[in-house]
Structures are given as structure tokens and as C-alpha cells.
C-alpha positions in Angstrom: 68.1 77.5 89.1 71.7 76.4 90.3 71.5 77.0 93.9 67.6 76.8 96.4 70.1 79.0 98.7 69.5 81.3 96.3 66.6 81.3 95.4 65.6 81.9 98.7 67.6 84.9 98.9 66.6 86.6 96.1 62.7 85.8 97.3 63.3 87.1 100.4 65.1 90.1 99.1 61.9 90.8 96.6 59.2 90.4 99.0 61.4 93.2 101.0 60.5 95.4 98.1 57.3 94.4 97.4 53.8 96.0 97.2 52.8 99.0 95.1 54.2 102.3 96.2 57.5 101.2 97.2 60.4 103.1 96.6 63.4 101.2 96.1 65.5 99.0 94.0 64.8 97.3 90.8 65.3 93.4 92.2 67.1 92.0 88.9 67.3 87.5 88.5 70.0 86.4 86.4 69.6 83.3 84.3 70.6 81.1 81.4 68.7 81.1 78.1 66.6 77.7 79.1 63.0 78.9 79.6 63.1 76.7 82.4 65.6 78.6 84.2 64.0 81.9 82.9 60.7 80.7 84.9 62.5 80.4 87.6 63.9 83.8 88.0 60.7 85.5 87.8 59.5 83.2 90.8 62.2 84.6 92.4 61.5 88.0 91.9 57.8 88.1 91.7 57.2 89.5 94.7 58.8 92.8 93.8 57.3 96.2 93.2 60.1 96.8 90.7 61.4 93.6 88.7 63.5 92.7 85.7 64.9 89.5 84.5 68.3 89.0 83.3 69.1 86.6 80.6 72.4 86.0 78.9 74.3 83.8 76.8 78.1 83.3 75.3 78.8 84.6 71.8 82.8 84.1 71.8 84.2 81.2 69.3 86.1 79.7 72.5 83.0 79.6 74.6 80.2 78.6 71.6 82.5 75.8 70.5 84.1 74.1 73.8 81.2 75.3 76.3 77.9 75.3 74.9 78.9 73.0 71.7 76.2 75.4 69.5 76.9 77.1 66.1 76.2 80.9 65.9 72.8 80.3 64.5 71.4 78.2 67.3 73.1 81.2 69.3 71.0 83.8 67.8 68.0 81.7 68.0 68.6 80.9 71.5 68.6 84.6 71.9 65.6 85.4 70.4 63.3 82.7 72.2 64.6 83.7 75.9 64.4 87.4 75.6 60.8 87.0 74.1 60.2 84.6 76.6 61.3 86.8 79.8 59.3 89.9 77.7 56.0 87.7 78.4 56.6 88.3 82.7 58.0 92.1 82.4 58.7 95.0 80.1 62.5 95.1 81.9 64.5 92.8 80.4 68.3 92.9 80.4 70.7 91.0 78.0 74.4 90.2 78.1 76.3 88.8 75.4 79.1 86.8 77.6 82.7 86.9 77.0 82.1 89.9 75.0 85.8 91.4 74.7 86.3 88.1 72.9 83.5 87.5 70.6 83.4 88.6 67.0 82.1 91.9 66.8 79.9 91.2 64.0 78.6 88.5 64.9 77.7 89.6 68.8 76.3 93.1 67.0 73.8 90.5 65.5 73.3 89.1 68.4 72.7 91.9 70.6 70.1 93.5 67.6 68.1 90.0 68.0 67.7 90.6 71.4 66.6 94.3 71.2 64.5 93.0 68.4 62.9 90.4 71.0 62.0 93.5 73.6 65.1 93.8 75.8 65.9 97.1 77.1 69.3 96.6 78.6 72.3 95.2 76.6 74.7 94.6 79.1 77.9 94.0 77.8 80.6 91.7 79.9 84.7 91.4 79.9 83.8 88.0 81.4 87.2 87.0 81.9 88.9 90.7 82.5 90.6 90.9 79.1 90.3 94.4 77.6 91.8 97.7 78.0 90.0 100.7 79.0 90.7 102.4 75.2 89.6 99.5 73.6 86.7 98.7 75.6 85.5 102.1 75.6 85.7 101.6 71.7 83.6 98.8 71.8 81.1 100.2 73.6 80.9 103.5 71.2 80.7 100.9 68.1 77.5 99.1 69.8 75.5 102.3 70.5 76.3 103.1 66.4 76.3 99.8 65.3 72.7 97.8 67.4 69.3 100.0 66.6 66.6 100.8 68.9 66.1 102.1 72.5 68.2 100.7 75.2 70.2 100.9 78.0 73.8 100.2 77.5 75.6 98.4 80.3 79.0 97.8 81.0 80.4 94.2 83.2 83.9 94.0 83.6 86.2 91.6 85.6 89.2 92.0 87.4 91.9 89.9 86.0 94.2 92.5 84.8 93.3 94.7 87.8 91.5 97.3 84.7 87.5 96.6 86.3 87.1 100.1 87.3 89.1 101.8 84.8 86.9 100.0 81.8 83.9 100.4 83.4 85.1 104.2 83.8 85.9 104.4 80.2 82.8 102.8 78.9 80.9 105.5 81.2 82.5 108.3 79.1 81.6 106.2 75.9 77.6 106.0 76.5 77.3 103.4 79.1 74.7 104.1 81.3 74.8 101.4 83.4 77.7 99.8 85.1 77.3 96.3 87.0 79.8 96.7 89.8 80.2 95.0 93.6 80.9 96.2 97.0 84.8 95.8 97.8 84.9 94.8 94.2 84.1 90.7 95.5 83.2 88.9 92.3 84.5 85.8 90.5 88.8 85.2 90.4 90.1 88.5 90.8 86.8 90.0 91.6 84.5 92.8 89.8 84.6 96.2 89.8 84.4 97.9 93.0 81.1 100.3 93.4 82.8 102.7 96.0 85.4 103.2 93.7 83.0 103.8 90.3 81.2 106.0 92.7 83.8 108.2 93.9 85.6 108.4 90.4 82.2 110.1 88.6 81.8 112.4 91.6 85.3 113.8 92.8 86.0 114.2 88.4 82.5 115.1 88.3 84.2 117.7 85.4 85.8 115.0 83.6 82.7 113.1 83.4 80.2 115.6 82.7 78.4 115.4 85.9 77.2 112.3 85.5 75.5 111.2 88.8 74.5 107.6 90.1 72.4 108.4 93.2 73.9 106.4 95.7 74.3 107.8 99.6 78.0 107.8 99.0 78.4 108.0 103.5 77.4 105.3 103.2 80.6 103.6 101.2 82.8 102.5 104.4 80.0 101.2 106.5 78.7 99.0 103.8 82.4 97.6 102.5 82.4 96.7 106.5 79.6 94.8 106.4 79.9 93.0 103.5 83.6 92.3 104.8 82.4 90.6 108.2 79.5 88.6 106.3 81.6 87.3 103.6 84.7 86.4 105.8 86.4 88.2 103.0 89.3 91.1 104.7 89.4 94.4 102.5 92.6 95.1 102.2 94.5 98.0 103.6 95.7 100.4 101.1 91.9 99.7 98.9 90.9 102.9 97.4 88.0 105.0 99.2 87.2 102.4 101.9 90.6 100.7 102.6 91.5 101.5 106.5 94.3 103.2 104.4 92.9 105.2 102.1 93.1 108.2 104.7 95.5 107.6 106.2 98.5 109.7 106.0 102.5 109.1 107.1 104.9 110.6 105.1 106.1 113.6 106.9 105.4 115.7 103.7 102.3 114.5 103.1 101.4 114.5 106.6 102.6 117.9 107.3 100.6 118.9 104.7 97.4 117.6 105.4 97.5 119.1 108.9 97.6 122.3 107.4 95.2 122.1 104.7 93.3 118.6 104.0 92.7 119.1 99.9 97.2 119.4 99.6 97.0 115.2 99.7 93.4 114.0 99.6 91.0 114.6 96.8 88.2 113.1 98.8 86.8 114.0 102.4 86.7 110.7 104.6 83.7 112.2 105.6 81.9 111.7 102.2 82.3 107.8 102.3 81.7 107.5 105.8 85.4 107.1 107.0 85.2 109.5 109.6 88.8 112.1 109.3 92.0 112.0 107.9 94.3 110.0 109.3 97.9 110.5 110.3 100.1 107.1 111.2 103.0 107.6 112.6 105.7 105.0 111.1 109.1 105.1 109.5 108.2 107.6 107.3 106.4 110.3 109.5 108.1 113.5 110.6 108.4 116.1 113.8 105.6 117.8 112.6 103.6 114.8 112.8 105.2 113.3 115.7 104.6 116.5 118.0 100.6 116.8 116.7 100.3 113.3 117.7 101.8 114.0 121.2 100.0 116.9 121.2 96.4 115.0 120.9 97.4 112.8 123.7 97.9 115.7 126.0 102.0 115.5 125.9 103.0 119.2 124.6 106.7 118.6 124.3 109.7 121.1 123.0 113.1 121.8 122.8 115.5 118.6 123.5 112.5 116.4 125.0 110.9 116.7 121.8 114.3 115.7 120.3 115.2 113.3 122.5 111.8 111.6 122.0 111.9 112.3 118.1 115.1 110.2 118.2 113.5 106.9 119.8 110.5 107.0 118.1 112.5 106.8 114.9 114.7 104.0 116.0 111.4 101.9 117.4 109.1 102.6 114.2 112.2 101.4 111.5 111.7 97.9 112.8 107.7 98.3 113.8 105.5 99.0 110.8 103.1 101.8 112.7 103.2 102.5 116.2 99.9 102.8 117.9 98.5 105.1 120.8 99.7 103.1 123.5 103.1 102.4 121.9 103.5 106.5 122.1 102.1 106.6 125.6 105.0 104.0 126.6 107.5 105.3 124.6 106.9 108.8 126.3 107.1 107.5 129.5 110.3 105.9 129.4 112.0 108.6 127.2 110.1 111.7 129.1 110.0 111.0 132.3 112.6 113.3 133.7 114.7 115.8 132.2 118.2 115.0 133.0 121.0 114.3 130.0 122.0 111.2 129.9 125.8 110.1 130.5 125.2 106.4 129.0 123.0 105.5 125.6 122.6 102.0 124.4 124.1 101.3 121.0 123.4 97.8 120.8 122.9 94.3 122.5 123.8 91.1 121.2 123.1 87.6 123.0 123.3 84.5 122.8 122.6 81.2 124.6 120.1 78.4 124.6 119.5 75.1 127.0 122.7 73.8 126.9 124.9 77.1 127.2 125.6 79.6 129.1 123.7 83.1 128.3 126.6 85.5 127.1 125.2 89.1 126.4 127.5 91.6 124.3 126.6 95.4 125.3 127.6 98.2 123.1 127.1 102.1 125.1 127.8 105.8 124.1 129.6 108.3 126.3 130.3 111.9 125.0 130.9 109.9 122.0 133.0 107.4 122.8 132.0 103.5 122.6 132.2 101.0 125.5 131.7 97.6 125.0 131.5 94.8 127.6 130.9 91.0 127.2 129.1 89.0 130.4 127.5 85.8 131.4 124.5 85.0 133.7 121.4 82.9 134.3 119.6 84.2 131.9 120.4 86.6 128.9 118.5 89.8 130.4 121.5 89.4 133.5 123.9 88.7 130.9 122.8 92.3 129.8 122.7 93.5 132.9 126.3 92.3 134.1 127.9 93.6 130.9 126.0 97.1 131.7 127.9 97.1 135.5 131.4 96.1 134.0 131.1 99.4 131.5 130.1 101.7 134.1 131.2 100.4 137.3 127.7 101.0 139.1 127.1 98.0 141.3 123.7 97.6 142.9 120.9 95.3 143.2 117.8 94.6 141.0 115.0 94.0 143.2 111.9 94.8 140.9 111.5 93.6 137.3 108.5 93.0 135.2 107.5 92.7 131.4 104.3 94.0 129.8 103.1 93.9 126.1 102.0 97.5 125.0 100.0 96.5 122.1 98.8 92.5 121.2 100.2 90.8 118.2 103.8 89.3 117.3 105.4 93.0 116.9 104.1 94.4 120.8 106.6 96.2 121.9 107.8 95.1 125.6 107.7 97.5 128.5 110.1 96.7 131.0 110.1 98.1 134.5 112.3 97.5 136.8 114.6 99.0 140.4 117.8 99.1 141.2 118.7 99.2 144.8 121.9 101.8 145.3 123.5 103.7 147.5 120.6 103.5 149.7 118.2 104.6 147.2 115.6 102.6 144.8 115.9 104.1 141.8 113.3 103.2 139.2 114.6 102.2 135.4 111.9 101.7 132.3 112.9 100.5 129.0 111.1 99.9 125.6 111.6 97.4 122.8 111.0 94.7 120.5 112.8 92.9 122.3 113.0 92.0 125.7 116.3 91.6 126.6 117.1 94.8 124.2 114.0 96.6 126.3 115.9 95.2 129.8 118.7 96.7 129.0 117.3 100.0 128.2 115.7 99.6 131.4 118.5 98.9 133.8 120.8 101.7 131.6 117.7 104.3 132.8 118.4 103.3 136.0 122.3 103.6 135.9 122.0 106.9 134.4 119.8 108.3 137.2 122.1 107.0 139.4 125.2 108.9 138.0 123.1 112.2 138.0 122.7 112.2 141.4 126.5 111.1 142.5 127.6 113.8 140.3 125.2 116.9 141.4 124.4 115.5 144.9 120.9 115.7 144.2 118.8 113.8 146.6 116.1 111.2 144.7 112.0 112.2 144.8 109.7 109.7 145.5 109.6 108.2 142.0 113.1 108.0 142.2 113.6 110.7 139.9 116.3 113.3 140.6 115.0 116.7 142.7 114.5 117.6 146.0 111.9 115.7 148.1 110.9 119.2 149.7 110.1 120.5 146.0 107.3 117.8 145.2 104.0 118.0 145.2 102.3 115.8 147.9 100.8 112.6 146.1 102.4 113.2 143.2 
């Protein structure tokens, strides 16, 4: 009655499931007491094989006195003449007494018997505004089934306002519910409804707890519709959402990672493969450990051991403390400037500080390690990557000339990390330099310290440079390679 869109919709949907024979859902209208509106739902919903009409109406003081400006009698009267009135179209007729966790229990008892009285067959019973607590509303819903007589469904509505839907809905399940109005990713009024993927999963993985109580739905079938229902309604699910949350499977503490690499059940209590989330995930982030780091290497065709694992352990800890997960490619690059050769380096970057702007002069404050001791250097330039690079020469007193530089995002978004690759032109030689960061003056100077540090191996061991510029002998690589 409030919307044609609607209407529509729910017309469509029914002639979907029309015709005798057809197995499918019961297509359910909702509407207001007014016969009018009641007529209008079973317009809506003729078409289907299966149909019922949903009729409802407040029976809390607040709503009764400042909403529909009725007494309790003309309530109870309303009651009877809708639910008789939507008995005339079908035998399935659902009722809900609204704002139910704040109505008089007595009173919406009376209510509720008028209705099954009248011929309805469901009483669905709403927390319209998300104000119990899963013991007390489980207590109300034991004190209906004893308290309203006759043969009924009981159905449980709850809202999300104190973030209780499921857990209500859960504990009115155990108290005889049989029935429990829920919505895909939870999407409902304010702070939404209770979310069916997570009813679902709750009665089958505590399928003890809950006596094996079974709802039917194709539960692979969880993640595929909270996408779909995502992209339609513009609304984003968030991350860390139970069952279908790009989250929920995904694993990066190193102990709970480690863990589920061994054995999946030590840290899931669902397979991903039940909802339709595929595997288990393990993210690699701040928290993640060897074991994980090495697998994910491992995967991506890198088998490293010893100090290169080390060595790369140690970066991808400094990088993923300042980048909330690092992504394939971040790995891929991170491997490449860390694993590329083999040699120990004589200088590591501590830190880089610059500053500078339009109307200054670029200054670039470089921090290195050697065996332990720190060298710091302060230079000007152009631009704040040569500042960085000039401070890098004054500490150790290789001079040379950059002739290749460029800049690549790894990943899209605001936290890419920047790739930087660059040559340095010395002693004869081009000897290549790559550096990763946040930052590209910070990735620069990683860069142009790779190169240095090449540089130095060779002047100290005489080694001659291979075509990559890495140290070796040119007579040891493999053609092409």
C-alpha cells in the first residue's frame, strides 16, 4: 500500500512462483490492519502457488498512545477484524504484535489469543526497536507458547540496535520459536536485522546445542548471496562480518595462522567451503609470523631458507607495521629487491628524514648501519630524493652517476607501496639499485643504498659484475639469463 515500487516487486516475485506444482517459497505481503491495505497484499501475492498474508499492529503504551492515538480495546478489535479479514483470501495468516519487548505482557497475550482466535497461524513476535536481551527475550517467548492457546507457529523479529538480533533470535530458537524473520547481511531498519547467514551457521556448526534443529537453506550458497545483495543495495559488508565477511577466513596471527596450516578445525569452526567462501585464508600483516611468511613465498614459487629467509622476514616486518596487509604483488616486489642476490650487505638504511617545499631548499637527513655503528649525513639538492642521495655519497664516499630512475605503484590505493629502480654508473660499471617503500624518497634511498652496496662488494672481493649487474663472474651465467 505505501510504495507501487513495491507492489510491483512483490507481483513480479509471486508470479515467479506461481502455478500449481511449484516448489518453492511461501511469497509472504506485509501490511497494516486497514482492510484496505490487507486487499492489497493479497493482489500482490495472488499470483503465487504458496501465499500468506502478514498483518500486524502496535500493542506497546508508547506506540498505542503517541502513534496510533487508539485505546487497547480498539487494538484488540482492530486485531480481530484484519486477521479474520486476511483468513477470507488464505488459511496462512501471520500476526505480529509490534514493539513487543515493550508492550504489557498481558495485555499483548490478549492480543495475540484474539488473533489465533481470528485464524492466524503464525504469531510473530518483534523487538521492533532492538531492546531486549537474549535471557529475557527467550523468557518471553517460553511465557507466550504457555500463556496464548491453540495451534501456531511461533516467530521470532528482532532488530539490531544493541547489536543482540542474532543472539535473541538464537535464544528464542531454543525457547520454541520455530520461525525466525532474519535478512541477508543483516540489512534492515537503523542498525539492521538479524543476519540469516549467521542464524544459519549458529544452528548448524552447534547443531548439539540446538538439538539439531535444521532450517533447509543451501548454506554454499551464504557468500554468493551476501555479494549480491551487497552490489544491488550499494550497501559494503563489512570486513570482519561473521560467516561471509571477506574476513571471516581469513587468518594472520602467526599462531593462529601457523595453526591453521597444519590443521584447519585448531582456529575455524566452519569450513569456508560450507558458505561458499572458497579456503581459508592467510593475510600476511603485522601480526603474521615465519611460518606464514615462508608458505606464502612458498605458493608464489619463492622457496627461500637460511639468512634470505631472514633477511626477507626482517623487511617484510618493517613494511607491514606501517601497511595494514600486504598483497601478492607487494611480496613479489619486496622479494625482488630484498632477494635478488646473495651478498651481505655493508650499509642498511636506518632512517630518512626530509624536508623542503617551494620556497626552500630540499635538505634530506640519512641515518645508515655498519657492523653496528651509525652514520648520519645531512645534504641538499633539487629535489628531496637527491638530497637523499647526496647524504648517501657523503657517508660512504662512493661517487658515481645516476643515470636510470623510475617509480612504479605495486598495488592501487593511498598505501601502494613505491618500487623504485634505478643505475648508478661506477667505476665503469652500471650497477642496478631497487628499493621499496611507502614512501618514495624513503623507497629512493633504499634504492640507490642497493646500489652502493653492490658496488662495495665488488671493490672489496674483485668480483667482476654479471649482466644484471649483480656480482659473479660473467663466464658463470647462463646465456639469456
Amino acid at each position: 500500500m505505501a510504495s507501487q515500487g513495491d507492489f510491483e516487486s512483490v507481483h513480479a516475485i509471486a508470479r515467479a512462483f506461481g502455478g500449481s506444482g511449484v516448489v518453492g517459497p511461501t511469497i509472504c505481503g506485509l501490511s497494516r490492519t486497514g482492510l484496505r491495505d490487507i486487499d492489497r497484499a493479497w493482489e500482490a501475492i495472488e499470483p503465487a502457488a504458496k501465499r500468506r498474508i502478514h498483518t500486524f499492529i502496535a500493542t506497546s503504551e508508547v506506540h498505542m498512545v503517541n502513534k496510533l492515538k487508539m485505546t487497547p480495546d480498539q487494538v484488540k478489535a482492530e486485531t480481530a477484524q484484519a486477521v479474520a479479514h486476511a483468513k477470507a483470501y488464505t488459511d496462512d495468516v501471520e500476526f505480529s504484535p509490534e514493539d513487543a519487548s515493550r508492550s504489557d505482557f498481558d495485555f499483548m497475550c490478549e492480543v495475540l489469543q484474539i488473533a489465533v482466535d481470528n485464524g492466524a497461524t503464525t504469531l510473530n513476535i518483534p523487538d521492533t526497536v532492538g531492546f531486549a536481551i537474549p535471557a529475557e527475550w527467550g523468557a518471553r517467548i517460553a511465557a507466550i507458547r504457555e500463556r496464548v492457546v491453540g495451534d501456531y507457529i511461533i516467530s521470532s523479529h528482532c532488530h539490531n540496535d544493541l547489536g543482540l538480533a542474532v543472539a535473541n533470535s538464537l535464544a528464542a530458537v531454543e525457547a520454541g520459536a520455530r520461525q525466525v524473520e532474519c535478512t541477508v547481511n543483516g540489512l534492515g531498519e537503523r542498525a539492521g536485522n538479524a543476519a540469516v547467514e549467521e542464524i544459519v551457521m549458529a544452528l548448524r556448526t552447534r547443531a548439539d546445542h540446538y538439538g539439531g534443529l535444521d532450517c533447509g537453506v543451501d548454506a554454499s550458497q551464504l557468500v554468493r548471496s551476501s555479494k549480491l545483495v551487497s552490489r544491488l543495495t550499494g550497501y559494503p559488508v563489512q570486513y570482519n562480518k561473521a560467516v561471509v565477511g571477506r574476513n571471516a577466513f581469513a587468518h594472520e596471527s602467526g599462531i593462529h595462522a601457523h595453526g591453521v596450516l597444519n590443521e584447519r578445525t585448531t582456529y575455524e569452526i566452519m569450513d569456508p567451503a560450507a558458505v561458499g567462501a572458497g579456503e581459508s585464508q592467510i593475510v600476511l600483516g603485522k601480526h603474521s609470523g615465519r611460518h606464514s611468511f615462508a608458505d606464502a613465498l612458498s605458493k608464489m614459487g619463492y622457496e627461500l631458507s637460511g639468512d634470505a629467509l631472514n633477511q626477507a622476514f626482517t623487511r617484510f616486518k618493517e613494511l607491514a607495521d606501517r601497511k595494514v596487509e600486504l598483497s601478492t604483488e607487494d611480496l613479489e616486489a619486496l622479494v625482488a629487491e630484498e632477494v635478488g642476490d646473495t651478498v651481505r650487505y655493508r650499509y642498511s638504511l636506518v632512517s630518512v628524514d626530509c624536508q623542503g617545499g617551494s620556497n626552500s631548499t630540499p635538505t634530506a637527513t640519512v641515518v645508515v648501519d655498519t657492523d653496528g655503528e651509525k652514520l648520519e649525513a645531512t645534504a641538499t639538492g633539487d629535489g628531496m630524493v637527491e638530497a637523499a642521495c647526496a647524504a648517501i655519497r657523503s657517508i660512504t664516499g662512493v661517487e658515481g652517476r645516476l643515470t636510470d630512475y623510475s617509480v612504479t605503484s605495486v598495488t592501487g590505493g593511498v598505501d601502494a607501496l613505491a618500487d623504485v629502480a634505478l643505475r648508478f654508473e661506477v667505476d665503469g660499471h652500471a650497477v642496478p639499485g631497487r628499493g621499496l617503500s611507502h614512501d618514495v624518497v624513503e623507497a629512493s634511498a633504499r634504492a640507490f643504498l642497493n646500489a652502493i652496496n653492490r658496488t662495495v662488494r665488488v671493490r672489496e672481493t674483485g668480483d667482476s659484475l654479471d649482466r644484471t649487474g649483480r656480482p659473479g663472474s660473467l663466464t658463470q651465467q647462463v646465456p639469456g639469463i
